[in-house]
N, C-alpha and C positions, 0 to 999 in steps of 0.2 A: 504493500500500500504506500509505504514511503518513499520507496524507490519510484513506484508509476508515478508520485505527486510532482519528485521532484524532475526525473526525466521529463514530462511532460512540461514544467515550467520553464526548466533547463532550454530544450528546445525551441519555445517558443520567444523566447528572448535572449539564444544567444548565438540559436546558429549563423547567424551572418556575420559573426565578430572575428575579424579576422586581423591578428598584429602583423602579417605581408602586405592586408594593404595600409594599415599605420605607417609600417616602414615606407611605402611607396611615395604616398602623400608628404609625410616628413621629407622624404628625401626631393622631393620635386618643390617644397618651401625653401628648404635650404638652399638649392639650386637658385630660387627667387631671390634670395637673398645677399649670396656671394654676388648674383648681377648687378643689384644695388648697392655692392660695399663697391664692388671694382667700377663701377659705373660714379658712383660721387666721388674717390680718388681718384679716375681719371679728370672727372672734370675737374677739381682743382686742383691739378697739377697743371690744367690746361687753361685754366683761371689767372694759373700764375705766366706762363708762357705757351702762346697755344701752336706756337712755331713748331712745336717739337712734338705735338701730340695731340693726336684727333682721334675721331670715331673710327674710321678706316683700325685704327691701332686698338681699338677697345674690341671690334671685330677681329681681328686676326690671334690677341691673345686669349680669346674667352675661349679655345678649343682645349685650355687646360681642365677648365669646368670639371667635366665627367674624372679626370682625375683627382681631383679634391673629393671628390662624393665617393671616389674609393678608397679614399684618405679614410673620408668619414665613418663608414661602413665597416673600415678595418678596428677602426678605434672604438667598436661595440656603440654606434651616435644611431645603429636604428635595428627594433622599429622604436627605441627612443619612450618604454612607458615607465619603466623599470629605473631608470635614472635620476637621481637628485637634482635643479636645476643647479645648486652649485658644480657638481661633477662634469654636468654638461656644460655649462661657462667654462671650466678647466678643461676639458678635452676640445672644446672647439679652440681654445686659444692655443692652444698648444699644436694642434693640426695646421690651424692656419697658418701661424708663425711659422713653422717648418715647412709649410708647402710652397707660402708665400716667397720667402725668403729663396727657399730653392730654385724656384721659377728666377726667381730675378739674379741669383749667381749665373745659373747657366747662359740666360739671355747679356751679360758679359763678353760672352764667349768673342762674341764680334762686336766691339765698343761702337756705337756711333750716336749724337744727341738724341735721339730717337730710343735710341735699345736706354739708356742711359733713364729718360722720363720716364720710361714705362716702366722700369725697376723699380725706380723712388713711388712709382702711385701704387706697386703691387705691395710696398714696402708700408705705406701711408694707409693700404687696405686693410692691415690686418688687426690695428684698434678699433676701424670701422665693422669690419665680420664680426668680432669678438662682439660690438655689441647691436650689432645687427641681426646676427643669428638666432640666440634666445629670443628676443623680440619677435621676430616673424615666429618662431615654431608657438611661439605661448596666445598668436594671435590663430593661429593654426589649429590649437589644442580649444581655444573660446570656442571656436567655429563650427569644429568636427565633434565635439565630444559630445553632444547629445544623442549623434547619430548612431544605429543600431551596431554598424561594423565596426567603430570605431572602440578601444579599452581593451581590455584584458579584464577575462574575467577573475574573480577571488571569491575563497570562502574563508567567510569569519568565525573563528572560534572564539565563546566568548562563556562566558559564566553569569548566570540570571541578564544584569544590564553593564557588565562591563562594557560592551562591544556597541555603547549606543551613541557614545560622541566622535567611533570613529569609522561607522555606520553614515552616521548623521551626514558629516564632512563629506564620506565617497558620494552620496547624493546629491549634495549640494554644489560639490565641486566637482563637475565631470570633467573638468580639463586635465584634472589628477589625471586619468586611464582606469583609475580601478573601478570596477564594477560590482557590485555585492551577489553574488550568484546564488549562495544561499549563505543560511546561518545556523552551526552547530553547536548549541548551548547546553552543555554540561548540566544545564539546571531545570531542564526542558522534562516535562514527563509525556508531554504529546506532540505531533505536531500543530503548529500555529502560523501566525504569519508577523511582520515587520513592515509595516506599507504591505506592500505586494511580493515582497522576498519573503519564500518559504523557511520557516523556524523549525529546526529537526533535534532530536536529542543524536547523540552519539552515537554508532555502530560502526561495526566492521563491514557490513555491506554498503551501507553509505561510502565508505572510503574508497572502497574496492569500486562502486561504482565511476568516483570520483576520478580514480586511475584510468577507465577506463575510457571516460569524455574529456582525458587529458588537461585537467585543468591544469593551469602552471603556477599558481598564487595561492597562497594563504596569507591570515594575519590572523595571530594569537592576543587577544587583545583579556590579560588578567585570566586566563584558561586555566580553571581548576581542575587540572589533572596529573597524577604524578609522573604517568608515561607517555612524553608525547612523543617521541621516536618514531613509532609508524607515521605519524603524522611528517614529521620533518624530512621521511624520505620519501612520502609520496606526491610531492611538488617541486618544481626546479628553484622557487621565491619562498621565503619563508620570512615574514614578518613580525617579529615581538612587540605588541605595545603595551606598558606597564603604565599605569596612572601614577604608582610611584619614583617609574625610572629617572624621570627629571630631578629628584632632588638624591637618589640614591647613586647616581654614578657619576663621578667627580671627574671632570676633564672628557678627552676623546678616547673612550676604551678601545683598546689595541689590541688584538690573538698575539701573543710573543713566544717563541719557544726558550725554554730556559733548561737545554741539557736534554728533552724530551721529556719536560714537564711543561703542560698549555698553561699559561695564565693572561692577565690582562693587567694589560697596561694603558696609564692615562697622562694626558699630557694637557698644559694648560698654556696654548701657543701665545697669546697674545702677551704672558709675560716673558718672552724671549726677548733679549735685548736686539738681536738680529731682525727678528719679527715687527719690534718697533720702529726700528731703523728704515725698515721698508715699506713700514706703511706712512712712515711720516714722507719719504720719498714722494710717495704716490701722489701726495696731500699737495705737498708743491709743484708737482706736477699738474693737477688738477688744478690749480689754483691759475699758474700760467695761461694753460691752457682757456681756461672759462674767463679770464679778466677781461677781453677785449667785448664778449655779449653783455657779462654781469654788472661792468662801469655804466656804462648806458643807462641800463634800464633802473638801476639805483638812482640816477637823477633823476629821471624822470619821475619812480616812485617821489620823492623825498621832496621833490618841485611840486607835484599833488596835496601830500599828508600837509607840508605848511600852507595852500592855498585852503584846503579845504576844512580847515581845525586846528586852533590856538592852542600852541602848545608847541616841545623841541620835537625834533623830526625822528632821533632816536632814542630808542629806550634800552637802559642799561637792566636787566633782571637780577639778583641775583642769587647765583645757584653758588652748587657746592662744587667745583673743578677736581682735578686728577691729586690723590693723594690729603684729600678735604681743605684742598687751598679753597679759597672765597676767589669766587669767579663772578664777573658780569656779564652777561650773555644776553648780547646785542643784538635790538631789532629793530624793524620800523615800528615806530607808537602805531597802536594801532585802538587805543581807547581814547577818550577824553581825558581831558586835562584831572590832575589829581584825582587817577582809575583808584591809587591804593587807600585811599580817604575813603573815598565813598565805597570801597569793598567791607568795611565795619559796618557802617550804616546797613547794606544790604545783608546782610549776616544776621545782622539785631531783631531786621522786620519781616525776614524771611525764612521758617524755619526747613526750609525743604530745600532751600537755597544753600542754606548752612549745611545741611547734612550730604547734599552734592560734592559742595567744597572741599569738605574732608576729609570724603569717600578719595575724590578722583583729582580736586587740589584745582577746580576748572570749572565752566558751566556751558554748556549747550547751546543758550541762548543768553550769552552774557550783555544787558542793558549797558555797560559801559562803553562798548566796543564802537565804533564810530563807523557810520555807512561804507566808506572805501577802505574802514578798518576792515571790516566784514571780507571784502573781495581778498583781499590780500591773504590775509590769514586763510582762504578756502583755497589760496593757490599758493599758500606757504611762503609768498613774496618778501614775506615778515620778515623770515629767517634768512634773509641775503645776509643783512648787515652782518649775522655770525662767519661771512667770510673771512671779515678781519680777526674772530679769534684764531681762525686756524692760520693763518700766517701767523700771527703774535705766538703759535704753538701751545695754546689753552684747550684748543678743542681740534677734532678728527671730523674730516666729511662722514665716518660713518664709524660708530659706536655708542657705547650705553647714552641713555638720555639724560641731561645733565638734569640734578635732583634739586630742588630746594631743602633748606634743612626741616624744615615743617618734616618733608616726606622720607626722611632719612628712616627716621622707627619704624615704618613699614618694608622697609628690606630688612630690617634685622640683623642676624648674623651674616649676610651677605652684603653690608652696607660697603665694610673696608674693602672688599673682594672684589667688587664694581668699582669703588673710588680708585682702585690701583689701577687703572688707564684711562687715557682721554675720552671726556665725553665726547660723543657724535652730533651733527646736524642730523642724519638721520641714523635709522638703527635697523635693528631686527622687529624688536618692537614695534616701533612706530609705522614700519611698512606690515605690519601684520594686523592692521586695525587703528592705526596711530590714534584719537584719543580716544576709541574708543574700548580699548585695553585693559583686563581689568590689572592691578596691581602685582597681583601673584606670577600670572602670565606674563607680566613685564620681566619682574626679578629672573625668571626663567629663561625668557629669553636672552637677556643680557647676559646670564653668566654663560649661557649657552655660545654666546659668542665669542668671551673672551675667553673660554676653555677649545674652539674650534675655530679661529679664527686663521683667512687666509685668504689670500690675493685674489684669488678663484670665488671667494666669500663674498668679501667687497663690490667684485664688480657683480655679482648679483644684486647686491642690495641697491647697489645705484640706478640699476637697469629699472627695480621693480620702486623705487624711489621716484620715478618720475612714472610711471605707471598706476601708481598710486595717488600722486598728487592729479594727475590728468584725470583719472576719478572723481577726484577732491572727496573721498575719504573718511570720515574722522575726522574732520579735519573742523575745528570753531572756535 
């Protein structure tokens, strides 16, 4: 009886799911995209001198294409469901550099101003793929993933309602790939349903069936049971999720062999002095790079806020900085004049207001904030002026969020463990919800990043940093 329920269900929602043609689709975006990395450095490089390099030239070198896609292909990038987008940020840049790069030593071979431009724009291309690529596939993943072919299916093991927020999530977030096929609840005495996911208790014919419709996914989500071995060999993916693991495993646990004994190992990268050393790198780099857009449009802001609202143009916050120095953390005003005056007043006469506050340190619908405050702040415009911390080297385009001391007692023991690195303009946090966040969630992320943190990391968050703002977010 449970096997016909679930075959029958099985069937009807997932015969058409096929990861060959994920891979196909992915691979045919990618393609889309390499066009457009190599296609905008060509043109400014031709922006800059177009003596040397035209379309005729963007034509002739684009027949490397189909080789990059075997670059891809080789470096496990499809069908691309199975992959972290950090990993995937790291393997595209890492393929491209090397492919890029390669292309343009060979094309040497024969010097002339010609071969010479086309080097420098395949060379100029491969910041641009780096973040062009996630970009198109994650617009790819929005598009296709409601579709029936599209995911990989999974079954969730779970215990009563372990398995319901990460349930929840596959639902809500089809871009993920996973798909909930069924759910095997150890606490289950009949079957039932989930929405419309069939809810099965435990057997050996279920499994066995399971082997047999090849399914390639599981996730263990708190699975109360002591032997799940048949389980972990009857899938190629096997996923653990613990409601505890966030606060129980310190750093990035590592498989180590120590003599041919396995143990784990954990590592907490961001306080590596090397690790600092290179992200502050990047930091000036970025800062270069963005000066020539972000000067601009800061006058422009800051020629508004004083036309439009009495009062200085910036506003000093402040927070707690790296190692609990007293930091100000710069932005455009974006409230009325004496906002911290009248934040008591609104406290006294609002008690709903008051318990907002304290909760989240913010408000929703804050009365202070000023009409072109309002825009700014939902396009995060605010936080330009913290450019100037990061040059001043107070603060990182991306790490923990910088704390008021009010909010310090709710990290707790992990208050000093955050303060031992530069706050961020953005974060993990913040692109995960930015204010609307709750606390806990925060602390987790944060340390989450400074226990994993990495160049591969970063340029994720930046990518989904401006992905999130162009939402607007959380954001008030």
């Amino acid at each position: 009886m449970i096997i016909d329920e679930f075959l029958r269900y099985y069937k009807q929602n997932f015969h058409r799911t096929s990861s060959f043609l994920v891979g196909l689709v992915l691979m045919f975006v990618d393609a889309v995209a390499l066009m457009l990395s190599i296609g905008t450095s060509f043109f400014i490089i031709n922006a800059i001198n177009n003596s040397f390099i035209n379309f005729r030239s963007f034509v002739t070198y684009s027949v490397y294409l189909p080789l990059l896609l075997v670059v891809f292909y080789a470096a496990g990038l499809y069908p691309g469901i199975m992959i972290s987008p950090v990993e995937e940020v790291k393997r595209f840049s890492i393929c491209t550099f090397f492919s890029f790069i390669g292309i343009a030593i060979s094309i040497f071979v024969d010097v002339d101003n010609e071969r010479i431009a086309v080097a420098l724009a395949l060379m100029l291309a491969v910041p641009i793929a780096t973040i062009f690529l996630p970009i198109v596939r994650q617009i790819a993943r929005f598009a296709f993933g409601t579709y029936h072919w599209w995911g990989l299916p999974a079954v969730i093991y779970c215990t009563g309602s372990s398995g319901d927020a990460v349930i929840n999530r596959m639902l809500e977030r089809s871009d993920l790939g996973y798909k909930p096929a069924v759910i095997i609840n150890s606490g289950a005495i009949a079957s039932n349903t989930y929405g419309s996911i069939p809810v099965f208790p435990p057997s050996k014919e279920l499994l066995d069936t399971i082997r047999t419709l090849k399914i390639k996914a599981a996730i263990l989500c708190d699975y109360d049971e002591t032997d799940v071995s048949d389980i972990m060999q009857a899938y190629r993916y096997t996923i653990t999720v613990s409601k505890h693991q966030n606060r129980s495993i310190s750093g990035s646990p590592q498989i180590k062999d120590i003599g041919g004994i396995v143990g784990f190992a954990s590592t907490h990268n961001l306080t590596k002095k090397t690790n600092r050393f290179a992200k502050r790198a990047i930091d000036i780099a970025l800062l270069v790079i963005s000066f020539p857009l972000v000067l601009p449009l800061c006058i422009v802001v800051a020629i508004i806020i004083k036309i439009t609202s009495p009062g200085p143009v910036f506003y000093g916050h402040p927070r707690v900085g790296k190692n609990g120095k007293p930091l100000k953390c710069w932005k455009f005003r974006s409230m009325c004049k004496d906002a911290d005056k009248k934040l008591d007043a609104l406290l006294a006469q609002n008690p709903k207001m008051r318990e907002q506050w304290e909760r989240e340190r913010k408000f929703v619908d804050d009365p202070r904030v000023t009409p072109f405050g309002k825009f700014i702040r939902k396009t995060s415009i605010d936080e330009l002026p913290q450019f100037w911390n990061i040059l001043a080297g107070e603060m990182s385009f991306i790490g923990p969020r910088p704390v008021t001391k009010g909010e310090l007692v709710k990290y707790g023991s992990q208050a000093d463990y955050i303060l031992s690195v530069m706050p961020g303009l953005s974060g993990m946090w913040q692109t995960s919800g930015r204010s609307d966040t709750e606390y806990e969630e925060r602390i987790t992320l944060d340390t989450y990043y400074i226990q994993n943190w990495s160049v591969w990391l970063d340029i994720w968050l930046i990518i989904k940093t401006v992905w999130v703002v162009f939402k607007r977010k959380g954001a008030y």
